[in-house]
C-alpha positions as CSV (number, residue, x, y, z in Angstrom):
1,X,76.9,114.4,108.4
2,X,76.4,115.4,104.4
3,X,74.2,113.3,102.2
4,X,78.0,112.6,100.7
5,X,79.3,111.3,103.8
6,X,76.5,109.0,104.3
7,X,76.8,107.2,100.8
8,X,80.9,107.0,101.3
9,X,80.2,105.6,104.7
10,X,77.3,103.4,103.1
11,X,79.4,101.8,100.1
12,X,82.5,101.1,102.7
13,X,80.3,99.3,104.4
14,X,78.5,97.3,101.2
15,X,82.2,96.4,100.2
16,X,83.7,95.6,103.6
17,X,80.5,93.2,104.5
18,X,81.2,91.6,100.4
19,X,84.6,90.6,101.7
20,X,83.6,89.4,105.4
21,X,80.6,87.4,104.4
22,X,81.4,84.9,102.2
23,X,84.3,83.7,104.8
24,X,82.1,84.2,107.7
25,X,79.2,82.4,106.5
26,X,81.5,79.4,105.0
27,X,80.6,80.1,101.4
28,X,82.4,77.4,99.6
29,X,83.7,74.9,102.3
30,X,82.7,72.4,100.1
31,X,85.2,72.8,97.4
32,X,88.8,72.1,97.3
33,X,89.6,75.3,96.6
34,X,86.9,77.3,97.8
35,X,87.9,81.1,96.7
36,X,89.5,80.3,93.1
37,X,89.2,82.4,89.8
38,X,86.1,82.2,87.7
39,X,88.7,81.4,85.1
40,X,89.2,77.7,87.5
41,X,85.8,77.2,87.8
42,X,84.9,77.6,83.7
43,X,87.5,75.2,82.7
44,X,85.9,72.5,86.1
45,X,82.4,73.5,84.6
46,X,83.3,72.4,80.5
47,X,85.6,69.4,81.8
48,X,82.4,68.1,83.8
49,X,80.3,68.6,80.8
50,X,82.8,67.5,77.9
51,X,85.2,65.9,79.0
52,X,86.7,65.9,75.3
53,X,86.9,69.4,74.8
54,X,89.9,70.9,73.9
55,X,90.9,74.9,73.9
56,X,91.4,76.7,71.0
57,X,94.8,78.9,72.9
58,X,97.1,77.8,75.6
59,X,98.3,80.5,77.9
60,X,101.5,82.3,76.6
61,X,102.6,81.9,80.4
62,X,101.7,79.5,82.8
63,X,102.6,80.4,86.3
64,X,104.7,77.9,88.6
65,X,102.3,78.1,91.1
66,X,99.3,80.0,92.7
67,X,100.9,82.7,94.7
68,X,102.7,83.7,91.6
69,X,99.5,84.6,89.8
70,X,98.4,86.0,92.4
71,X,101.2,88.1,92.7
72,X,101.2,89.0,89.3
73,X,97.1,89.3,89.4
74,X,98.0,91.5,92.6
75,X,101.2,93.6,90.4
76,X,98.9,94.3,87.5
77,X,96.0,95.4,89.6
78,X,98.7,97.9,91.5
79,X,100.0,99.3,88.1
80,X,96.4,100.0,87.2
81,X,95.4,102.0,90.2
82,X,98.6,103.9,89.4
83,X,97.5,104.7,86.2
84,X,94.5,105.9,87.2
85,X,95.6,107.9,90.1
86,X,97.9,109.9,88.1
87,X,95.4,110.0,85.6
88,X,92.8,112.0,87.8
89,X,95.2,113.9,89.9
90,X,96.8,115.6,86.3
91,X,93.1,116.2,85.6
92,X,92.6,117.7,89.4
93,X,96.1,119.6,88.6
94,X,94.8,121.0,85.2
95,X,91.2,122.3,86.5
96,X,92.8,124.0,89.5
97,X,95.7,125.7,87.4
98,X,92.6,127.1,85.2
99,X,90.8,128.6,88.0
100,X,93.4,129.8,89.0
101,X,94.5,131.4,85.2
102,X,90.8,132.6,85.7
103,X,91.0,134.1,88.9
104,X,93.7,135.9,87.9
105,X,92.3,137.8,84.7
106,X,89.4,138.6,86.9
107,X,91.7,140.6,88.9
108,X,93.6,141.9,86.6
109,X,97.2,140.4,87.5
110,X,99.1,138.1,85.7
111,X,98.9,134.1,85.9
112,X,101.9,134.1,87.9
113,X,100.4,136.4,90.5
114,X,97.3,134.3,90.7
115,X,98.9,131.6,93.2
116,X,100.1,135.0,95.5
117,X,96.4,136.0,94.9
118,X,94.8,132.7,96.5
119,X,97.1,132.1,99.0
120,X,97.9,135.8,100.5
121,X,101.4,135.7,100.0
122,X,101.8,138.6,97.7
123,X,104.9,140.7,98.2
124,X,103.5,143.7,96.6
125,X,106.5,144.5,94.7
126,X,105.6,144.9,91.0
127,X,107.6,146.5,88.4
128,X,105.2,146.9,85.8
129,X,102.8,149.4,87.4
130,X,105.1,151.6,89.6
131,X,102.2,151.7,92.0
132,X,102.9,148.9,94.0
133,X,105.8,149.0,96.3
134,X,106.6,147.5,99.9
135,X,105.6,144.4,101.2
136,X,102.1,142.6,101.7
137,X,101.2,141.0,105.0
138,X,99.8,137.9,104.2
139,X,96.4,139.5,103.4
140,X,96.2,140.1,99.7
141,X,98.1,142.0,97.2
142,X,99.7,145.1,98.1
143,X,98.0,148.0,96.9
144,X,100.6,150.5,97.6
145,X,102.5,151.6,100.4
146,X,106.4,152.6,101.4
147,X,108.2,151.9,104.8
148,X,105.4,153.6,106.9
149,X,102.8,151.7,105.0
150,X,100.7,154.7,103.9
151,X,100.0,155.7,100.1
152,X,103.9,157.0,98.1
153,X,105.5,157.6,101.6
């Protein structure tokens, strides 16, 4: 197992025992709502100690209920990961289409041959050199060849 491998399988393990513990060890069984927002337990911890206090903002929207913000809480956290997602696979997409840009100047073919280059499916074919003609087998650009395969026969 790689030292990578063991830290992946080490924070899985730090996040899966964060979200078994607190139910398994009855963290909060003295409350009426035991799991609630920290935003729930501010506004219980100023009413206790002002009870006079008034906020400066009221929410612009109050849900009906708690499922609802949770749902919302749960829709906004969704949109976020998608964000992100997309976000490093276009990075991921633009790193790999620049080794490959690089991969092809350093053999001397053209970006659109790099992709035939990397995945051996070059057809050999190429107008621009005269050289190349007949088909690859799956092992590399052609390098020449007719029907028999040999060198212009």
């Amino acid at each position: 197992m790689s030292r990578n491998a063991k830290i992946n399988a080490l924070l899985l393990f730090v996040v899966a025992a964060l979200a078994v513990l607190p139910l398994a060890l009855g963290l909060g069984d003295h409350k009426e709502e035991p799991f609630t927002g920290a935003d729930a337990e501010a506004e219980t911890a100023i009413t206790e100690l002002q009870p006079d206090y008034e906020p400066w903002f009221s929410p612009l929207y109050e849900p009906p209920s708690g499922e609802i913000e949770s749902a919302l809480f749960a829709l906004q956290a969704a949109l976020g990961a998608g964000v992100l997602a997309y976000y490093f696979g276009l990075r991921r997409g633009r790193r790999q289409g620049a080794a490959r840009a690089e991969a092809a100047e350093a053999h001397g073919t053209g970006a659109e041959d790099a992709a035939e280059i990397e995945s051996g499916t070059s057809t050999g074919s190429r107008s621009d050199t005269g050289s190349r003609t007949g088909t690859g087998t799956g092992t590399g650009p052609s390098l020449g060849g007719g029907a028999a395969g040999g060198p212009g026969a």
